[in-house]
C-alpha positions as CSV (number, residue, x, y, z in Angstrom):
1,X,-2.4,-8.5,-34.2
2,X,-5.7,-7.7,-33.4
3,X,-6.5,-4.7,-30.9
4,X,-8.1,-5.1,-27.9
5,X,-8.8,-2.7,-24.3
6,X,-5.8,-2.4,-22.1
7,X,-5.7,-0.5,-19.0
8,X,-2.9,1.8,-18.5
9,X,-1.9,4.7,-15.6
10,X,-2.8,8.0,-17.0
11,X,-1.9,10.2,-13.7
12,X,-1.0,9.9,-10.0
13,X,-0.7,11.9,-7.3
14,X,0.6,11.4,-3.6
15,X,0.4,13.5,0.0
16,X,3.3,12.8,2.5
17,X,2.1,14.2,5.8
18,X,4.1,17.0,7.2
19,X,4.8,15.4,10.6
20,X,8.3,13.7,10.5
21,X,8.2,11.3,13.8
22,X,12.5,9.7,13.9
23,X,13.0,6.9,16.1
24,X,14.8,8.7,18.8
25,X,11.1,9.9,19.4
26,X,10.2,6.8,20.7
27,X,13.0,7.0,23.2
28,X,10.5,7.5,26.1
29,X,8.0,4.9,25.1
30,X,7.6,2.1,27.9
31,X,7.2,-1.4,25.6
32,X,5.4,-4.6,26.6
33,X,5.1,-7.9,24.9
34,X,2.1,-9.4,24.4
35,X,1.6,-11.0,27.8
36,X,1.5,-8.0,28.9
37,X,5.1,-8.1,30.6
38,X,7.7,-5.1,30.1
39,X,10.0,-5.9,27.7
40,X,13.2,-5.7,29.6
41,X,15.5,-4.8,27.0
42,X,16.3,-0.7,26.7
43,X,14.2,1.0,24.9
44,X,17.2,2.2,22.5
45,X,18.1,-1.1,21.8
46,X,14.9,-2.2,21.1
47,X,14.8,0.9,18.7
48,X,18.4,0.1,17.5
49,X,17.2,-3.9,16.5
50,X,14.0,-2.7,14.7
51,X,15.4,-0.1,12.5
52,X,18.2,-2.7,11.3
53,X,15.6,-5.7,10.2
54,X,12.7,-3.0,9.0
55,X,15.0,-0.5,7.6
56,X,12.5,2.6,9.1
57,X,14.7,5.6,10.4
58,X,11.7,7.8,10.5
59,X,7.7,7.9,9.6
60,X,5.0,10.2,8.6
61,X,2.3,11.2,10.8
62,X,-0.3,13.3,9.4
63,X,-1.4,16.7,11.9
64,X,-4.5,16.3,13.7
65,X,-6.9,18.2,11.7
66,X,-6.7,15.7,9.0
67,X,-8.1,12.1,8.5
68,X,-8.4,9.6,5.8
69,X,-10.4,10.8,3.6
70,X,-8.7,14.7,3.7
71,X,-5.3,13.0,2.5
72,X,-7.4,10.8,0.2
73,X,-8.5,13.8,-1.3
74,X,-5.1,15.6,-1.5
75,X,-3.7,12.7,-3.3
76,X,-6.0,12.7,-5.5
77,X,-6.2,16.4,-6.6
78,X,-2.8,15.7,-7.0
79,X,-3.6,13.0,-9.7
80,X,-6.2,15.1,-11.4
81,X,-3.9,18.0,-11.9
82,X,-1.2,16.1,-12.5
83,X,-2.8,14.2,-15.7
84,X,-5.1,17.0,-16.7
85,X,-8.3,15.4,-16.1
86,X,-11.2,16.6,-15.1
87,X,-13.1,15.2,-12.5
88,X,-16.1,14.8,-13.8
89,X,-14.9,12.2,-16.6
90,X,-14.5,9.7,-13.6
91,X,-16.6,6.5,-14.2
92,X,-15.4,5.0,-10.8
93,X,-13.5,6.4,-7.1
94,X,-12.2,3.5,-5.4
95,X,-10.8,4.1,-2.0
96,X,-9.0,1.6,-0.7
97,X,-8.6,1.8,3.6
98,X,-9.2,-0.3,6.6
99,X,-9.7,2.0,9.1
100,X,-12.3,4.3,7.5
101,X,-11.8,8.0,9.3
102,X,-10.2,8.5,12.8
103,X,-10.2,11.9,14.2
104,X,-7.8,13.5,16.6
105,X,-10.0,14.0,19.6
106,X,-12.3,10.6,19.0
107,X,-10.2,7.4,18.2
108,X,-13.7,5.9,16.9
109,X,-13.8,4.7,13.2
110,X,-16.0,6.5,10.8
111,X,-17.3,4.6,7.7
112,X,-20.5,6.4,7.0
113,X,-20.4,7.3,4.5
114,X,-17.8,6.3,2.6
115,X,-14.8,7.2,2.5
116,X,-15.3,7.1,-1.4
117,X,-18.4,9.1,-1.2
118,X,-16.5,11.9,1.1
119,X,-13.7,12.3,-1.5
120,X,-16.5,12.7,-4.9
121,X,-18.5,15.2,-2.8
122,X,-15.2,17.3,-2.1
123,X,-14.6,17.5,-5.5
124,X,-18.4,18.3,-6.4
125,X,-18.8,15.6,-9.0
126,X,-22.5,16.0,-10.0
127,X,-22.3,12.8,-12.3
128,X,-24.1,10.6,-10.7
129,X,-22.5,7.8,-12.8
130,X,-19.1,7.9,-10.9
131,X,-19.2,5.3,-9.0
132,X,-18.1,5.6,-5.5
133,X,-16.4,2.6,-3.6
134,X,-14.8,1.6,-0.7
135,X,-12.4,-1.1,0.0
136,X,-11.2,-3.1,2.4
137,X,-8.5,-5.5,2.1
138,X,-5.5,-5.4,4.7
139,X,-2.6,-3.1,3.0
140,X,-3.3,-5.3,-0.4
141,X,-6.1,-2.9,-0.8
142,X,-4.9,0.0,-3.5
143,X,-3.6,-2.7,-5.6
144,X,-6.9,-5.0,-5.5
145,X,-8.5,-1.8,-6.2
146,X,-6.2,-1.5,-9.5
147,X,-7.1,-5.3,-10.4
148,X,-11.1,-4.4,-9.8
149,X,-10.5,-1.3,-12.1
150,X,-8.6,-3.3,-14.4
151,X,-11.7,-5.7,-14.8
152,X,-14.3,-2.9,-15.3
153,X,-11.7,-0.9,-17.7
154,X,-11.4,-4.1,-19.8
155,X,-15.1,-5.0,-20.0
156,X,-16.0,-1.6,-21.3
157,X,-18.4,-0.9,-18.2
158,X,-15.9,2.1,-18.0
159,X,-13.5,4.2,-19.1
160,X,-11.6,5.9,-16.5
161,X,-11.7,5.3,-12.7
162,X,-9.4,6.5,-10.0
163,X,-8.2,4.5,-7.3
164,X,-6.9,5.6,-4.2
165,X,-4.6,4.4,-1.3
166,X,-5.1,6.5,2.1
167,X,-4.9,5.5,5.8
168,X,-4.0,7.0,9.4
169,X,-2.3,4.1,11.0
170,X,-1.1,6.3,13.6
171,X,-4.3,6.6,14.9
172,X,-4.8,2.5,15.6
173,X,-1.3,1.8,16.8
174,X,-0.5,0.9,20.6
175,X,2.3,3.3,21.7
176,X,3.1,0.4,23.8
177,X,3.9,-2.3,21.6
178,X,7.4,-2.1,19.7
179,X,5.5,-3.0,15.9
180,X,4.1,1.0,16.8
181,X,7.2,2.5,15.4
182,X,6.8,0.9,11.7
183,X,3.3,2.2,11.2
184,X,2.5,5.5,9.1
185,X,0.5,7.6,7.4
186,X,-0.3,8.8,3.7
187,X,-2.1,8.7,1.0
188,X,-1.8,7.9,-3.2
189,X,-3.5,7.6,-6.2
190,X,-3.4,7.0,-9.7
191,X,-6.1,7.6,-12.7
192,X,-6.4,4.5,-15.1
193,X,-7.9,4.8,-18.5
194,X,-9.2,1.9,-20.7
195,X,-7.1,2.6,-24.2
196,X,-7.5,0.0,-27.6
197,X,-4.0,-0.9,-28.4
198,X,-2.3,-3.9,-31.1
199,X,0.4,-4.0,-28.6
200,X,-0.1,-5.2,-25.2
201,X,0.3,-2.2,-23.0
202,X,-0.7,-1.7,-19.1
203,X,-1.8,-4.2,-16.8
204,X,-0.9,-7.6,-18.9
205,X,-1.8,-9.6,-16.0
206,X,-2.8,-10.1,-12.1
207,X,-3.0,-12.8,-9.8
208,X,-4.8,-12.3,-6.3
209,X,-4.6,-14.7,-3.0
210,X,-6.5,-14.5,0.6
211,X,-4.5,-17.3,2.7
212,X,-7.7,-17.2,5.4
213,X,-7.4,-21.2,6.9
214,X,-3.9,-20.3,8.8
215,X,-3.0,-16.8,8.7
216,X,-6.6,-14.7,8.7
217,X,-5.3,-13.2,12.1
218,X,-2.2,-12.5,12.1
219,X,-3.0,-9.3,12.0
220,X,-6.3,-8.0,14.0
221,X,-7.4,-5.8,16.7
222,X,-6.6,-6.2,20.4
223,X,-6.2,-4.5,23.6
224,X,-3.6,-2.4,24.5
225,X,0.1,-4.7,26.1
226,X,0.1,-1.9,28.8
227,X,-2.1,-3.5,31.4
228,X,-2.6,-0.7,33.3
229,X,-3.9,0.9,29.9
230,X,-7.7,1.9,30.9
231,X,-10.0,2.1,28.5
232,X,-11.5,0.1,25.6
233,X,-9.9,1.1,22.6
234,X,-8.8,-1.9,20.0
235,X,-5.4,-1.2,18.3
236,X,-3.8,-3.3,15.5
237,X,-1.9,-6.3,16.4
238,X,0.8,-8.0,14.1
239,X,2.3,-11.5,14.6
240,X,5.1,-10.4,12.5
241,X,7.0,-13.6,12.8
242,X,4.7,-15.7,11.6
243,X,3.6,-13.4,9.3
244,X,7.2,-13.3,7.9
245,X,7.2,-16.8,7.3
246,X,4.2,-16.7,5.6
247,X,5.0,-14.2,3.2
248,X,7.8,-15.8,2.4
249,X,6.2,-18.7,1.4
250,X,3.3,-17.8,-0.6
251,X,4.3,-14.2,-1.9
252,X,7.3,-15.2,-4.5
253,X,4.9,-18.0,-5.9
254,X,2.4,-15.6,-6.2
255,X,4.7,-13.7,-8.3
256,X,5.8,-16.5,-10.4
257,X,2.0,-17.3,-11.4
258,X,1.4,-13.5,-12.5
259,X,4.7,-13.8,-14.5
260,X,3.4,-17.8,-16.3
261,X,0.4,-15.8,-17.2
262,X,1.6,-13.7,-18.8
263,X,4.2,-16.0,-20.6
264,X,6.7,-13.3,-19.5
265,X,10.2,-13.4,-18.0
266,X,11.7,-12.5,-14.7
267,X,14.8,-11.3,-16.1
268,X,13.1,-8.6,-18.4
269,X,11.3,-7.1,-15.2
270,X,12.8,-3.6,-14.7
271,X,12.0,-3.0,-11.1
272,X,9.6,-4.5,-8.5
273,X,7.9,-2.4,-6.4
274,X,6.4,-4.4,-3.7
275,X,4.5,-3.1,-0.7
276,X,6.6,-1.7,2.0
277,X,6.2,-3.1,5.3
278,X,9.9,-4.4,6.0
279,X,13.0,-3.8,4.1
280,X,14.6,-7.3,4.5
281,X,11.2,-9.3,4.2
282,X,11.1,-7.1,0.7
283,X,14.9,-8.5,-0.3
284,X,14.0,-11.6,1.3
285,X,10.8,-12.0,-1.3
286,X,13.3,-11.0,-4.3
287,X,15.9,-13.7,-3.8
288,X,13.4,-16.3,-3.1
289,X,11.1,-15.2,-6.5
290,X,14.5,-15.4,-8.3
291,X,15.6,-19.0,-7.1
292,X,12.4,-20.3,-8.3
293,X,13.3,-19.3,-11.7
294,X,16.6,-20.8,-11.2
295,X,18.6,-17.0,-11.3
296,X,21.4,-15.4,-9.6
297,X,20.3,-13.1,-6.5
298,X,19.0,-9.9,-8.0
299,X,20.5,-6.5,-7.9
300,X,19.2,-4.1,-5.2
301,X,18.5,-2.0,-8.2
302,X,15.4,-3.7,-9.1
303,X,14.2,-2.7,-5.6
304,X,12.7,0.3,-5.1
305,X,12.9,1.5,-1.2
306,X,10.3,4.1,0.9
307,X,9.9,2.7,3.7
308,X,13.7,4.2,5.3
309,X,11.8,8.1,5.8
310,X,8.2,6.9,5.0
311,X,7.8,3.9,6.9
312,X,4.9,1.3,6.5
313,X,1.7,3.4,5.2
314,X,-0.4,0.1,4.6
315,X,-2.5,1.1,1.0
316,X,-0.6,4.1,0.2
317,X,3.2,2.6,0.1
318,X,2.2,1.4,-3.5
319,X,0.7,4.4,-5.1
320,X,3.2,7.2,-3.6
321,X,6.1,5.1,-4.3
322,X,5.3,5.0,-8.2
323,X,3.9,8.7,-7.6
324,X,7.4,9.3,-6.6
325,X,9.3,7.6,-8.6
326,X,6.8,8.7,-11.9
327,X,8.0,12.5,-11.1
328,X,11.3,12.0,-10.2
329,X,11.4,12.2,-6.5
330,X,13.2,8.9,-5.8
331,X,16.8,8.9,-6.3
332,X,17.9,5.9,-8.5
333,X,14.6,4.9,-9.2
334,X,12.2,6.1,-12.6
335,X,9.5,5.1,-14.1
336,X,9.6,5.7,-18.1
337,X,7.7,4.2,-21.2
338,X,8.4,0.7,-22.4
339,X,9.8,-0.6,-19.1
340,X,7.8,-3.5,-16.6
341,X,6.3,-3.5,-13.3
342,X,6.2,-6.1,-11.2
343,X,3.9,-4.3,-8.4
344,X,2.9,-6.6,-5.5
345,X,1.5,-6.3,-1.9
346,X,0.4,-8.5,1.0
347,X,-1.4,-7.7,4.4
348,X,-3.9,-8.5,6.5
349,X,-6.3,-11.3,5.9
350,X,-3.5,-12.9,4.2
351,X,-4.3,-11.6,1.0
352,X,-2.1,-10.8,-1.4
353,X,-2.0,-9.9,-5.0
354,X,0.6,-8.5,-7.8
355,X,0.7,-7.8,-11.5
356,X,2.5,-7.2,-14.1
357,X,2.5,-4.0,-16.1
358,X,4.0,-2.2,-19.1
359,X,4.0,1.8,-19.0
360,X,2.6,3.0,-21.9
């Protein structure tokens, strides 16, 4: 066989905030729905119901003298010395976020400049070749950062580019409205390298999907469900039913299509580590992907699980799940050579992506 460029991980890196938030903190909040009535229901039963379909028992906030981009960077100093690698190899920086940075003491989003930009001048890369990008794309975002990597690795435009998952969703979330207690913070990132190789290695295939005609808002920005709220902050707003239903639909097919690409197997995956935003909508995904292909309902073992202490991180679930798993920081769950990766995520837009990977 003929060898050709595949892109494989090289290093990755993670930052967990510090700030452990459990749900009994929430025990004070006063919840509306989003007519902006009070949700009759006690609070610890409303607390009681979400942790049992989302699986979250606690979250991470991050401290208030950081912001995106500082956790960006943290993660990704954790990458570089991790792997080895000097920063100043870097062809590319993609940051993936959708909030750019939110301070503390100003709630206003900061995208100038980027976020991408802010990380490559903390590091004092003087190679003006590194290219430094942003992206935006609902909690899809670190992996269609991977994909775009993947595309530039492959067509020799580079050679090594570092993509990054960091965001401060506890900074946009309405302390009134019950989807606040499965948002968190974090950060990941991993280095990929373009390598020649007679056996396919890395990413062996991708598949990406933005379901804009029915679902582009299911998630967005509003006003806060406490009417007497005063002032004119926007906070993110989930229709999580619908956007249940949707993922349900769309994201095992997805799946399937990255798997037909590849002419590839679902019973040869080793573990699927799909974005973590509910723990039964995850299972829910698995069963569904495996009746398509006409299989018996999966073990959980296939199923790696973050969200129970880390809770819903948007663009860094991905990356500091496999961080965590790569070093050994996830009971039950490892990542070694030779095994596959289904990694997929959804979010807001709907987009969605996944692909399938071999570790090298």
């Amino acid at each position: 066989m003929k060898s050709q460029n595949y892109t494989v991980i090289t290093g990755s890196g993670s930052y967990i905030p510090t700030r452990r938030v459990l749900n009994e903190d929430f025990i004070g909040h006063l919840f509306y729905d989003e007519n902006g009535t009070k949700v009759s229901k006690p609070t610890a039963e409303i607390i009681e119901k979400l942790e049992k379909i989302s699986g979250i028992r606690e979250r991470r906030y991050v401290t208030d003298d950081l912001v995106a981009s500082d956790i960006a960077f943290l993660a990704a100093e954790d990458a570089l010395i991790s792997s080895g690698t000097d920063p100043e190899s870097l062809d590319g920086i993609i940051v993936a976020h959708n909030f750019g940075d939110i301070r503390a003491d100003n709630r206003k989003s900061e995208f100038v400049p980027a976020l991408a930009s802010r990380v490559k001048h903390r590091f004092k890369i003087a190679n003006p070749s590194t290219l430094a990008l942003d992206l935006p794309f609902g909690c899809a975002g670190w992996l269609q950062g991977v994909i775009q990597a993947d595309q530039l690795l492959k067509s020799g435009s580079a050679k090594k580019i570092m993509v990054i998952g960091a965001e401060t969703l506890s900074r946009v979330c309405d302390p009134h409205d019950r989807d606040s207690m499965i948002y968190s913070d974090g950060a990941g990132a991993v280095i990929l390298e373009s390598i020649r190789s007679k056996d396919p290695v890395g990413i062996l295939a991708s598949t990406v999907k933005s379901y804009t005609d029915d679902f582009a808002y299911l998630i967005r920005m509003g006003g806060s469900s406490n009417p007497e709220f005063s002032g004119n902050m926007l906070f993110l707003k989930m229709n999580g039913h619908r956007l249940y239903e949707s993922i349900l639909k769309t994201v095992p097919g997805m799946i399937k299509e990255t798997l037909e690409k590849a002419e590839f197997p679902l019973s040869r995956v080793d573990k699927f580590l799909i974005h973590q935003a509910n723990e039964k909508m995850d299972e829910a995904v698995l069963r569904q992907l495996f009746s398509l292909h006409d299989l018996p309902v999966p073990s959980k073992n296939l199923l790696p699980m973050t969200i129970s202490w880390l809770g819903n991180s948007s663009v860094a679930t991905l990356p500091t799940m496999y961080d965590l798993m790569l070093k050994g920081r996830l009971e039950n769950h490892a990542i070694n050579p030779g095994k596959y990766l289904i990694l997929a995520a959804m979010g807001a837009g709907v987009n969605m992506n996944s692909i399938l990977y071999k570790v090298l």
